[in-house]
N, C-alpha and C positions, 0 to 999 in steps of 0.2 A: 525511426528507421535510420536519420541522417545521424544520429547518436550512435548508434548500434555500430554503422559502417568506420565512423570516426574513431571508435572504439577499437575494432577491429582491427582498424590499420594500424594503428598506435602499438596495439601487444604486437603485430606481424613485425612492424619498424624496430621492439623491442628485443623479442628475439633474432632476428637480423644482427642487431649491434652485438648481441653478448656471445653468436654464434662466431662470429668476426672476431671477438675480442679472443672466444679461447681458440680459435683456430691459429690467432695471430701470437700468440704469447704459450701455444702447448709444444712439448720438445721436441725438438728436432730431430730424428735419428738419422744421421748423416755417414753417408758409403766408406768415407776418408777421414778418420780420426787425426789428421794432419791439423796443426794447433798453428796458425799464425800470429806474429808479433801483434802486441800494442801501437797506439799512436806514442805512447808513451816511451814505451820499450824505441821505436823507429826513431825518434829524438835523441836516445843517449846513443842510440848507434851510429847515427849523424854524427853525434859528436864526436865520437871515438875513429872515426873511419879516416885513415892517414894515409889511402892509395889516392891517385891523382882522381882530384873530382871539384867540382863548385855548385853551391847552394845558391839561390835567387828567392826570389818573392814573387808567388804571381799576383795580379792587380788588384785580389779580395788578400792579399796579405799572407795568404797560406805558403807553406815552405814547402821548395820543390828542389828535385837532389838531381843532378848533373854527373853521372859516372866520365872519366876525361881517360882515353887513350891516347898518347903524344909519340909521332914520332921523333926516333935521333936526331933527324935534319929532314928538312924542309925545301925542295927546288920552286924556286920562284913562282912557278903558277900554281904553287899548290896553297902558298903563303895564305892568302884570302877566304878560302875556301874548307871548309866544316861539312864533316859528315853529320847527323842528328838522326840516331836511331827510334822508334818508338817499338815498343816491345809487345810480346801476345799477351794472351786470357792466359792469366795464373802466375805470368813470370815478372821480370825485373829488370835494370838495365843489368846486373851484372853476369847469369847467363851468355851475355853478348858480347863475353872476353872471345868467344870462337871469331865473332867477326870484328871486333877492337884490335884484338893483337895485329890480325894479317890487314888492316886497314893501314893500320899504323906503322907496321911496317914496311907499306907500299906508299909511306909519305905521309899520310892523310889524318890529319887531327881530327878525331873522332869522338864522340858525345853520345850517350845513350841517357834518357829522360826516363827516370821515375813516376809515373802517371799519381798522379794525387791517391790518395788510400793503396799506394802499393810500394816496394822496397823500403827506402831510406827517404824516399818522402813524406811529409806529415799528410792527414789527414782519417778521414775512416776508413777502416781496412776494406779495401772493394768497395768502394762508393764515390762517389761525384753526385754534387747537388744536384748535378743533370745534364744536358747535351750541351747548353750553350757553354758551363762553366769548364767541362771535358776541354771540347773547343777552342774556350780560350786560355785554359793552358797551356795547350799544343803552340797556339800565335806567341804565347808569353814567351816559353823556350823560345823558337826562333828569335821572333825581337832582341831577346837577350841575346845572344848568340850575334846576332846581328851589331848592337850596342855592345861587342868586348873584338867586335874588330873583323867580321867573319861577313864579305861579304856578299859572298854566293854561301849556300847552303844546298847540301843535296838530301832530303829526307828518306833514309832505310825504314819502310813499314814491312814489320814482318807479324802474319797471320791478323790476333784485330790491329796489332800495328798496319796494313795495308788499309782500313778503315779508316783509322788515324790518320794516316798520309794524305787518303782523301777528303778528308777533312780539311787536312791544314791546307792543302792546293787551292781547297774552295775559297777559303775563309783568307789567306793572303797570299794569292799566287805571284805577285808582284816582290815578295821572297825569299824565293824559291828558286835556284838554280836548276834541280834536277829532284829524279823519283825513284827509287829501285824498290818495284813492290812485288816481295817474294811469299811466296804458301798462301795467298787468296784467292776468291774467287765468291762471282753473287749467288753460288750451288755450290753443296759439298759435296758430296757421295750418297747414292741413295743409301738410309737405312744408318747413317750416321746420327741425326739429329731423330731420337724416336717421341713416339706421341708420349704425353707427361698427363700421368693418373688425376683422375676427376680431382680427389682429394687433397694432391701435391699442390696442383692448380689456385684450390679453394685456398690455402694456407696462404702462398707465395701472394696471393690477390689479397687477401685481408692483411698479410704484415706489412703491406706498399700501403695501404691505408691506414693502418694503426701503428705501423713503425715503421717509417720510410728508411731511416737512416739501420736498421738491422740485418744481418746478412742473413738474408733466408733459404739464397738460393744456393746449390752448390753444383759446380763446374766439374761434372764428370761423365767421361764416357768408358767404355769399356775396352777396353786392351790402353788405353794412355798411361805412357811414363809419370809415374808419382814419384815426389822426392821428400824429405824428410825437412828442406832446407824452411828455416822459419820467414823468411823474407817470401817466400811463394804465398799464394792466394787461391785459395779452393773454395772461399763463398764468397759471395758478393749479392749486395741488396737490391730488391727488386728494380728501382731504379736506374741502378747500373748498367744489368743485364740488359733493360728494356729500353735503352734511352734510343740508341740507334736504330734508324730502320734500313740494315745495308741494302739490300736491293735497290735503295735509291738512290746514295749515294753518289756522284757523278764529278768528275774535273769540270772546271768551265771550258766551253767549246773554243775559245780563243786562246788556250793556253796551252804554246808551243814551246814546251822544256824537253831537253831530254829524258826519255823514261825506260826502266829497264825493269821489264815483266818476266817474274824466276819462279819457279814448281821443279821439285824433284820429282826425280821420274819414279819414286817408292812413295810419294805423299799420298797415307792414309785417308787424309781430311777430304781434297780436292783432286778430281783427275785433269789432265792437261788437257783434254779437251774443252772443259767446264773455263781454266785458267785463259786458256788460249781465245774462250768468248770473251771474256771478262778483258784483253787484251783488245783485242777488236776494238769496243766502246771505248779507248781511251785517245782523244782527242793528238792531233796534230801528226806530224811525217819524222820525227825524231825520235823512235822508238823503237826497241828491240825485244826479241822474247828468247830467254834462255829457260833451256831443261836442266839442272844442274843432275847429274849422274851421281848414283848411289846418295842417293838424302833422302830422307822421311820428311814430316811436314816439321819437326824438331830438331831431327839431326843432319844438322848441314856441315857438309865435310870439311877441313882446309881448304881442300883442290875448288868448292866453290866459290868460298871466297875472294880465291886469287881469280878469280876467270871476272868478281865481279872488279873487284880490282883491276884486271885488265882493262874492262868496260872503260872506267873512271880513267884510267889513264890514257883510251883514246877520245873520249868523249870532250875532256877539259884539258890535254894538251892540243889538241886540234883547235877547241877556243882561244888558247892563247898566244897562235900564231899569225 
């Protein structure tokens, strides 16, 4: 009988593995035939790229890409002080010319970071080995940034950039000059995030265990801006998608920076009231909440820029009087 059962379990364990194997390895048929670059391809484009930008190393040696907006001149409190943007699901730093240009040329040297597996940085397309490694290349940017002479930093997370932001606060609030975290919130909209078919489920679960490093999952919802441009990202591997658990996410309670919480009053994803909780939890008395007029949770105007740049210039000319 104890043969019989041992038995059993063995063909059950067998079938189990080979179900997983072809669930993990059968095709994909995916919403957005949108084709993103290589690790390969993202290295000659490194190479080739002659707009203002710097390349680093994060601390496992991987190459990570620095888009750089300078402005003309420079008034002395601003000398010290770097904007460092972190970007959404799918995009890149270079998108973030909308808010580079008019940073820049409200004075403000500005930075937008390639997250590891996305733009003109190396690594696998939509992937990170995992949360800790995410993490610390958000701290590596900064440090670097920190080590070329910068040294307040104020961090722009926008959409999972706002995750991002909270991240890096956690991880080295110490710095960290300020926060401006626009199009987030720990709730989207009801009816936004729908439930995901038994089957989808079974796949995206067995290629996390039989090919972690594969992009299995893909980043879509229904009425979202699609673009043709090869540097976006519309899959990313189970581990990617799964490493965060925002709901939890949190600043530490003693860290009292200035923070500037932004939602357009058109943002599909998140409503202001949901943003406006999400403002509340955020620790200390130097804080403000802006509704940026006519933006979606992607298209953010000029006119918001400048108003966030107003922010910036009363926030950090006020410090440096």
């Amino acid at each position: 009988m104890i043969r019989k059962i041992v038995k059993g379990l063995l063909i059950a364990l067998v079938l189990v593995l080979i179900t997983g194997l072809l669930l993990a390895y059968w095709p994909v048929s995916w919403k957005n035939k949108h084709q993103a670059i290589t690790p390969e391809e993202a290295s000659s484009l490194r190479q080739q790229f002659m707009d203002p930008h710097q390349v680093f190393n994060a601390s496992d040696g991987e190459t990570l890409f620095l888009r750089c907006w300078n402005p003309d001149t420079i008034v002395p409190y601003k000398k010290d002080l770097a904007i460092l943007i972190f970007h959404g699901f799918t995009a890149y730093s270079g998108p973030y010319s909308m808010a580079g240009i008019p940073f820049a040329e409200g004075g403000y040297t500005t930075f937008g970071l390639d997250y590891r597996g996305h733009g003109l940085s190396g690594g696998n397309r939509g992937d990170s080995p995992g949360k800790d490694r995410w993490i610390g290349d958000l701290a590596d940017a900064i440090d670097y940034l920190h080590h070329t002479g910068y040294a307040r930093i104020v961090v722009l997370g926008h959409s999972l950039g706002v995750a991002a932001a909270l991240c890096a606060g956690d991880t080295v609030p110490g710095k960290i000059a300020g926060l401006v975290l626009l199009s987030g919130a720990y709730e989207s909209r009801p009816g936004i995030s729908k439930p995901m078919p038994f089957l989808q489920k079974a796949r995206i679960l067995s290629s996390a265990i039989f090919r972690p490093a594969y992009q299995s999952v893909e980043y879509y919802r229904e009425g979202m801006h699609l673009t043709d441009d090869p540097l976006f990202n519309y899959r990313y591997t189970p581990r990617f998608f799964t490493m965060l658990d925002v709901k939890s996410l949190r600043l530490p309670p003693d860290l009292n920076i200035p923070v500037l919480v932004g939602v357009g009053d058109q943002d599909e994803l998140f409503s202001i009231d949901k943003v406006r909780e999400f403002y509340d939890l955020i620790p200390g008395n130097k804080k403000e909440f802006l509704v940026m007029q006519n933006t979606t949770h992607a298209q953010i105007p000029r006119s918001s820029w400048e108003e966030i740049v107003d922010w910036l210039d009363k926030t950090y000319s006020d410090q440096a009087r």
